[in-house]
C-alpha positions in Angstrom: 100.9 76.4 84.8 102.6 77.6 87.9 102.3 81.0 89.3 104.8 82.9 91.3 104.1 85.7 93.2 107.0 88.6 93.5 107.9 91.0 96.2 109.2 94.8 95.5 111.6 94.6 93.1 112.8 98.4 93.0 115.1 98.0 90.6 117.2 95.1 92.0 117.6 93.7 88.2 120.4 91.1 88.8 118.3 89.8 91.8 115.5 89.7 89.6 117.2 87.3 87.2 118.5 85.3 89.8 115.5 84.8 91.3 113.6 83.8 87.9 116.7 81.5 87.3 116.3 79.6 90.9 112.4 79.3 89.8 113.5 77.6 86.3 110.8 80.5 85.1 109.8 79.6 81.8 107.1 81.8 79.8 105.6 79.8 78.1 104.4 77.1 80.9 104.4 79.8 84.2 103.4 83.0 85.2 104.6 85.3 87.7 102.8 88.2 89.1 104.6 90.8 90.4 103.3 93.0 93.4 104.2 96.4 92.4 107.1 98.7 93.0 109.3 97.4 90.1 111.3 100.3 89.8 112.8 103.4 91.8 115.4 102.9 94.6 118.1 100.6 93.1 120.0 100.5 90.5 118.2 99.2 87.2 114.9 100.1 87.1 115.2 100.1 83.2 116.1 96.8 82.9 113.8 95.7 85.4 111.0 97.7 82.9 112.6 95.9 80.0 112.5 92.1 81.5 109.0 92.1 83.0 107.5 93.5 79.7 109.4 91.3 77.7 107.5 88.6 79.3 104.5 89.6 77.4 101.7 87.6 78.7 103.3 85.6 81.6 104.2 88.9 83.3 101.4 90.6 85.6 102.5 93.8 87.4 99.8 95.5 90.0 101.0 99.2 90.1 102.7 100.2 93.2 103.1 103.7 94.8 106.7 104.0 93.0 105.4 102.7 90.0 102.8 105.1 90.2 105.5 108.0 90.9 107.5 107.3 87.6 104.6 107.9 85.4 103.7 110.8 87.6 107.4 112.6 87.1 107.1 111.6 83.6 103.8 113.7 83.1 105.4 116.5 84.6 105.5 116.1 88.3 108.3 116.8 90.7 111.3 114.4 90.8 112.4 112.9 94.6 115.5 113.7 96.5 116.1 109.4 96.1 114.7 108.7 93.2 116.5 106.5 90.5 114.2 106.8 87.8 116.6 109.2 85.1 117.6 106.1 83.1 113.9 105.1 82.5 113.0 108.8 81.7 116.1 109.3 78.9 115.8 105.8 77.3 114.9 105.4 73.5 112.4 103.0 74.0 110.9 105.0 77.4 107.0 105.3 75.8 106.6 102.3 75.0 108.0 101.5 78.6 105.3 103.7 80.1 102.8 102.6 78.3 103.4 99.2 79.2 103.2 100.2 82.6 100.4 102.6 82.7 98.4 99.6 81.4 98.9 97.7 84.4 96.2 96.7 87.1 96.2 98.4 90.4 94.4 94.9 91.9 94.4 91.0 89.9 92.8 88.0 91.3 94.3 84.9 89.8 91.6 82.5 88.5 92.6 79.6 89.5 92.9 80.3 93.4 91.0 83.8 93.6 94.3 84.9 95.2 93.4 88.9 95.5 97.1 91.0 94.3 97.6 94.7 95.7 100.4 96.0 96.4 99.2 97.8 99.7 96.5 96.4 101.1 92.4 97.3 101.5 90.8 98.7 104.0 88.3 96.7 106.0 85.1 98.1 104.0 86.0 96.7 100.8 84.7 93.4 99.8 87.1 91.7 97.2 84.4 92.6 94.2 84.3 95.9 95.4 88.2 96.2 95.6 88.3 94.8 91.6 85.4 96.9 90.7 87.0 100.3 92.3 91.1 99.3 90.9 89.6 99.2 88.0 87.8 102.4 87.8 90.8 103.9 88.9 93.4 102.0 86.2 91.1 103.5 83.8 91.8 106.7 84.5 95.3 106.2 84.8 95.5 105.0 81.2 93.2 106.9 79.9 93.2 110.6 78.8 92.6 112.4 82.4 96.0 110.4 83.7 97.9 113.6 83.4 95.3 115.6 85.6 94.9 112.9 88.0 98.9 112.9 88.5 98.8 116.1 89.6 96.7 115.9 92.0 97.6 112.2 93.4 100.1 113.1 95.8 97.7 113.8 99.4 96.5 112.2 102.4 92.9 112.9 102.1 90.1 112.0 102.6 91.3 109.1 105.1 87.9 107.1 105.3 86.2 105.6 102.6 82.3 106.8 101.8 80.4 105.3 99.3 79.6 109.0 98.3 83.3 110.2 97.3 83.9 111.3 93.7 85.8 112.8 91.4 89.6 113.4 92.6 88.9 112.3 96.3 87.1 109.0 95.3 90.7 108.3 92.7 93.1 109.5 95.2 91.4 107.2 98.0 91.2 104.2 95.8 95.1 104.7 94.8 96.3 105.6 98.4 94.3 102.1 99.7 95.9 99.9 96.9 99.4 101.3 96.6 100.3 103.0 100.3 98.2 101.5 103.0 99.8 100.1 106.0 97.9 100.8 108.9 94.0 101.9 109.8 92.1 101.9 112.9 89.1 99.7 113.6 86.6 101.5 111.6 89.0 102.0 108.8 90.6 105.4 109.0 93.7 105.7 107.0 97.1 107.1 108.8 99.6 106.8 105.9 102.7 108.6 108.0 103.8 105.5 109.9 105.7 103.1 108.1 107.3 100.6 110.9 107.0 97.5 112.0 103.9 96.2 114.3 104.1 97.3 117.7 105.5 100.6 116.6 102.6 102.3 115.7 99.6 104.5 118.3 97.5 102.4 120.2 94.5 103.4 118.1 96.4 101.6 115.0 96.5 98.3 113.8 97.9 96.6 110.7 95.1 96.9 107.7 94.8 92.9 107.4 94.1 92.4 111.4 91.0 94.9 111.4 88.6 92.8 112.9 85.7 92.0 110.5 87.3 93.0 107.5 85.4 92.4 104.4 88.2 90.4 103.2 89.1 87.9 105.6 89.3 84.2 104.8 90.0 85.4 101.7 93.7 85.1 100.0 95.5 88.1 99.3 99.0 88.6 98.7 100.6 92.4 98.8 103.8 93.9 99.3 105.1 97.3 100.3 106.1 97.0 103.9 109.7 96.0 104.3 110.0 97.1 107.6 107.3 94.0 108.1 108.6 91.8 105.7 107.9 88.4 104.9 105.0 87.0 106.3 102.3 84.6 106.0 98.9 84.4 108.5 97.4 81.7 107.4 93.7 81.9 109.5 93.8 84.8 107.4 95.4 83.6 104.2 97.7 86.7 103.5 100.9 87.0 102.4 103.5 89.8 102.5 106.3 89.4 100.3 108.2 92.5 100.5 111.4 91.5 102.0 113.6 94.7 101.3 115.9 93.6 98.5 116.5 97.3 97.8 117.6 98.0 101.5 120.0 94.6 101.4 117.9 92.2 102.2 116.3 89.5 99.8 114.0 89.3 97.1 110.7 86.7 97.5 109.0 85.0 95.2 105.7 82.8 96.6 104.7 79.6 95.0 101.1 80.1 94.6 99.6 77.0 94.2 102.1 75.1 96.9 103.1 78.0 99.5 106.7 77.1 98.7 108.9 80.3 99.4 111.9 81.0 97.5 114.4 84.0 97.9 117.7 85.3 97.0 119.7 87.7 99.0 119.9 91.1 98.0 123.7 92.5 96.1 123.3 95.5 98.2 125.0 96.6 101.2 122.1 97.0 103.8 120.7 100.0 105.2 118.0 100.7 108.1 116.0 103.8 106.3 113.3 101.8 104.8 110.9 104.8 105.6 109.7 104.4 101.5 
């Protein structure tokens, strides 16, 4: 079995399909695991819905902040300015969808490699157990019956700093802002979740989550998405990857080889754009 790892997708459906067809994806010998954001943004979020669950069993999706933000709006919550998400909301079938999606881990490893999936990043406290252990708390509540409650109150920067102690709400929202809208932390990992640019355009005080010195995580592979304004990248003393290459924003859409490191992209059908502020 091969396993292929998937940037933000964002709706970007014809991408998606050429991507899988440059692979030779086939279901029932490969898997691909996506890294989150498969919908909001471009143009076909509800076909992009309808492919990856169609996949049944090959498909892996960890939830992204977008993601995250459709089943929010769906439960009630207040609609963005750019989103894209009314096709997925008035479709017959839009449950079921949901469902599907709700279902979905906010963190995976993959067995074979222990290759850690979020689609943000961790901040430097978390060990990758803890990381597991904590996603899936959180994914439990997200599917289970206190989803609704907990989308209401999911939208926030606070707290900013992980504490053992945290619970209720500000122990969910922490977990959820860590694995679907982390970018950059200081050295003792404080959140800032405001700037979304590339390295070298943050404070001084800043740095990217995965070069915190002594994180809990390093030597270990992880593969995330999110950042398009970083894009594709690959440190390997520190064996992470960063597939989001900004197909929604024009530029292409990445898929990682897991087992090989091969890389494999497609360019995007959009025209592109510089606000990537997302």
């Amino acid at each position: 079995m091969t396993t292929y790892a998937i940037g933000d997708v964002q709706g970007c459906h014809e991408e998606l399909v050429e991507l899988l067809d440059t692979l030779h994806f086939e279901p029932s010998r490969d898997r691909v695991v996506f890294v989150g954001d498969l919908v909001n943004r471009g143009p076909a979020s509800l076909d992009v819905l309808r492919l990856a669950r169609s996949l049944g069993p090959a498909a892996i999706t960890v939830l992204g902040n977008h993601d995250l933000h459709l089943l929010a709006v769906a439960h009630g919550g207040r609609p963005g300015r750019r989103d894209t998400l009314n096709a997925v909301l008035a479709a017959s079938d839009c449950d079921e969808l949901l469902e599907w999606l709700g279902a979905q881990p906010l963190a995976w490893r993959h067995p074979e490699t222990g290759t850690l999936f979020v689609h943000a990043g961790v901040p430097p406290q978390w060990s990758i157990e803890q990381t597991l252990d904590l996603a899936q708390e959180a994914s439990r509540m997200i599917a289970g019956t206190d989803g609704p409650r907990f989308f209401s109150r999911m939208y926030g920067d606070q707290p900013d700093r992980w504490k053992p102690g945290l619970r209720g709400i500000e122990r969910q929202r922490f977990v959820v802002n860590c694995l679907t809208r982390l970018r950059y932390c200081d050295d003792q990992g404080r959140l800032d979740l405001k700037p979304k640019g590339a390295p070298g355009t943050q404070a001084p005080h800043l740095m990217p989550w995965f070069q915190v010195p002594e994180r809990a995580t390093r030597g270990n592979p992880i593969v995330f998405g999110h950042w398009s304004t970083l894009g594709q990248v690959h440190w390997p003393d520190d064996r992470v990857h960063g597939l989001d290459t900004g197909c929604v924003w024009g530029g292409r859409l990445t898929a990682l080889e897991l087992e090989t490191g091969r890389i494999v992209d497609v360019p995007s059908q959009r025209p592109q754009v510089h606000d990537t502020a997302d």
